[in-house]
C-alpha positions in Angstrom: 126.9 110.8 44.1 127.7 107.9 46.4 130.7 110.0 47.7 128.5 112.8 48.6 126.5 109.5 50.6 129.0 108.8 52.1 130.1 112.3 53.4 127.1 114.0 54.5 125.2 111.0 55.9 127.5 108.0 56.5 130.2 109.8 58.4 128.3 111.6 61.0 126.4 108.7 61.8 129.3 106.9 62.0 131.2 109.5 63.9 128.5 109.6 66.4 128.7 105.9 67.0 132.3 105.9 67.9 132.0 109.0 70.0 129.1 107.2 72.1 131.2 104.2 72.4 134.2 105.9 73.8 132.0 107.7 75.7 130.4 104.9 77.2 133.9 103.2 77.5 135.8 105.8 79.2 133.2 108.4 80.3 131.3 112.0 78.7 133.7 114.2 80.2 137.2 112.5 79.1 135.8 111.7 75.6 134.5 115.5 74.9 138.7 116.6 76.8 140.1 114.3 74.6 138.0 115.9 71.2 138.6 119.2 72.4 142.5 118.5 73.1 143.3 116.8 69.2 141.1 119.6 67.8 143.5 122.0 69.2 146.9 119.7 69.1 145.4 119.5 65.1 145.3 123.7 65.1 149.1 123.7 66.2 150.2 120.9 63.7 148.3 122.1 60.9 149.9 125.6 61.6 153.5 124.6 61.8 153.1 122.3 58.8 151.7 125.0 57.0 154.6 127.2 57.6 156.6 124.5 56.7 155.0 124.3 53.3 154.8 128.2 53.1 158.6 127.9 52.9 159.0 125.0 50.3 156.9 127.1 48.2 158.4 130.1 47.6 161.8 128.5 48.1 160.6 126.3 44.8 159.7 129.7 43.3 162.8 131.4 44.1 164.8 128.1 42.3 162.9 128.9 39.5 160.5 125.2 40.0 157.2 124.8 39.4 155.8 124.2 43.3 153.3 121.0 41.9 154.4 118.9 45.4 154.6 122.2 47.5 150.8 123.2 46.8 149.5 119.4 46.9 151.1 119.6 50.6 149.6 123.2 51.4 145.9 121.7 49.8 146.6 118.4 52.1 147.4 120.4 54.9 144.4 122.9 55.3 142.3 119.7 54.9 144.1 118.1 57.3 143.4 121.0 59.7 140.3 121.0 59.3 139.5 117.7 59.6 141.0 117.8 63.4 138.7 121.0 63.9 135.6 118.9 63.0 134.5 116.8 66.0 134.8 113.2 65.9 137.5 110.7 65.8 137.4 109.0 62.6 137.8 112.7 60.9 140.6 113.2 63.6 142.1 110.1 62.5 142.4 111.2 58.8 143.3 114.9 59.9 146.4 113.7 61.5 147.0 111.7 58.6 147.3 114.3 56.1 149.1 116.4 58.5 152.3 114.0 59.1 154.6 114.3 56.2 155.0 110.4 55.1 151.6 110.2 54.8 151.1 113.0 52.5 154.2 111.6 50.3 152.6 108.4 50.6 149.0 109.6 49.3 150.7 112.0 46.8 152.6 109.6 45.4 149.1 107.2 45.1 147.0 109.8 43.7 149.7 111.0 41.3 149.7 107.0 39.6 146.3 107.3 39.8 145.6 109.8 38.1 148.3 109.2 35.3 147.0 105.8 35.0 143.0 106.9 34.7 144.2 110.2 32.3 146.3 107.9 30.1 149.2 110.1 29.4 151.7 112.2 32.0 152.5 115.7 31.6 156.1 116.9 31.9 157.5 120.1 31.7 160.6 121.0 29.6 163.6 123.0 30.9 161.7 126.2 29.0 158.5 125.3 31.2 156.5 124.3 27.6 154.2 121.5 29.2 153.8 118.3 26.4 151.7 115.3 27.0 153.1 111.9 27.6 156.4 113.7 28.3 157.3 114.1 24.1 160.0 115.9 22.9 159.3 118.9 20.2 159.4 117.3 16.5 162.2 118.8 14.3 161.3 118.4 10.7 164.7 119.5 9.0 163.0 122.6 7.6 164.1 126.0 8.1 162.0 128.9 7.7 163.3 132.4 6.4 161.3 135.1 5.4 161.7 139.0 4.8 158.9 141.9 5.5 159.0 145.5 4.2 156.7 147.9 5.7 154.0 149.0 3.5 152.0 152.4 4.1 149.7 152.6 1.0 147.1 150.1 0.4 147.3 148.5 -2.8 146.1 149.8 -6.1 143.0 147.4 -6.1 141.7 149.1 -2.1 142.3 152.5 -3.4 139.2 154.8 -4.4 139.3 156.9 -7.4 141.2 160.0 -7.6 144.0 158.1 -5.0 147.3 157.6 -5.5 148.9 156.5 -3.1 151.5 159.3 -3.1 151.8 161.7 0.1 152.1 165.6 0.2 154.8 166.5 2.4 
């Protein structure tokens, strides 16, 4: 609730502030170039780094790895892009953010403790891709099972209706 505050009413008012203070610092006309200029400086970056992270995923795929960093980048890079195509500079600043590299590492790493701290257990995958919480091995209990089947075409004596036997004309 308070995030959704913060986003929709906060922000703008606060982006507006800034604007009008650059504005008023450094003129209307070099503050709406400069917004125009980062919005499309932030189209080219988030396009490169998306090709970037177009490549890191299928080249995960292709190894045969589960691409968990490669689509955190791809998610942090289309909001990254479309932070720099919203006007304002705060958003900007954030945009450009998400769109460098060490940054995203930085906030990947952060989220991922997060997130493993507030779920109380990690997930790790095993060579044979079986996902286990808290990163447990598979219990072995010393048993082994055997078993045989035979294929059975007549239903027992007890299902069968009167004047059935259970044998088949050829």
């Amino acid at each position: 609730m308070w995030l959704l505050i913060l986003l929709f009413i906060v922000l703008p008012i606060a982006e507006l502030y800034v604007i009008i203070q650059v504005g008023g610092a450094i003129g209307v006309v070099p503050t709406l170039a400069i917004l125009v200029a980062d919005s499309l400086i932030g189209a080219a970056l988030a396009r490169s780094q998306s090709r970037a992270a177009w490549e890191r995923f299928n080249r995960a795929l292709a190894e045969g790895r589960i691409p968990g960093r490669e689509v955190f980048d791809g998610a942090m890079i289309i909001l990254g892009g479309a932070l720099l195509l919203t006007p304002g500079f705060i958003t900007d600043v954030f945009g450009i953010l998400l769109l460098l590299p060490p940054t995203r590492a930085a906030l990947r790493a952060f989220l991922s403790r997060t997130v493993a701290k507030r779920a109380g257990f990690a997930w790790r995958v095993t060579p044979f891709g079986s996902a286990r919480p808290g990163g447990s091995r598979p219990r072995r209990s010393g048993y082994d099972y055997e078993g045989s089947a035979r294929e059975v075409n007549d239903p027992p004596s007890e299902l069968r209706g009167p004047g059935q036997t259970g044998e088949r004309r050829g």
